[in-house]
C-alpha positions, 0 to 999 in steps of 0.5 A, spaced: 063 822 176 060 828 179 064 834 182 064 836 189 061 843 192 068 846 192 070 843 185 064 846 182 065 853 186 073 853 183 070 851 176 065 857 176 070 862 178 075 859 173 070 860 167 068 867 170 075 869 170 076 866 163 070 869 159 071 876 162 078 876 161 077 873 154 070 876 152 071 872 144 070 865 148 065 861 151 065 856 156 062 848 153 062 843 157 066 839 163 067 832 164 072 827 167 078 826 165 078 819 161 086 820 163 084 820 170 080 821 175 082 826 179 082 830 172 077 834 170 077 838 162 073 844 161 072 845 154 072 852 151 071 855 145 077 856 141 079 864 139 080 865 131 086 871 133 092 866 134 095 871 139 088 871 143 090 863 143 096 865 145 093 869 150 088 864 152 093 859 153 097 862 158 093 865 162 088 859 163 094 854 165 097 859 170 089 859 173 090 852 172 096 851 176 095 856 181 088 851 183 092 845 183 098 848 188 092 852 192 086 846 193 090 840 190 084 840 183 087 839 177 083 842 171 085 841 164 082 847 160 081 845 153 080 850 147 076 847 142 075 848 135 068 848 131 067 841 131 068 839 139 075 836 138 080 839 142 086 843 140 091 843 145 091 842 153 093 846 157 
């Protein structure tokens, strides 16, 4: 599945607001929502400091919401440890 153009330009400026906020972090990758498929997941490295993640969490699930509220497309941002697995969905 491949995103639309409005998609991918919510997708750029979520992962530019989210490493500008949260320096520490860095964008990984983005697929489709085995759940579905109207979902996409962004996957995130995860910040070592437990209040940044705190932070991260937050911050990346009000972001999320205001997009699904404002476009109708829901992205699921996913801080993820060293080895790819998620740690927590927002």
């Amino acid at each position: 599945m491949q995103l639309n153009f409005k998609q991918q330009e919510l997708v750029d400026q979520l992962v530019k607001d989210i490493e500008t906020k949260f320096p520490e972090v860095k964008f990984v990758s983005i697929e489709p929502s085995p759940e579905s498929i109207n979902s996409w997941w962004l996957d995130f490295t995860k910040p070592d400091d437990e209040d940044r993640f705190a932070a991260l969490i937050e911050y990346a699930g009000a972001r999320a919401m205001d997009i699904l509220l404002d476009y109708g497309h829901h992205f699921v941002v996913l801080p993820v440890v060293e080895n790819g697995k998620a740690a927590v969905a927002v």
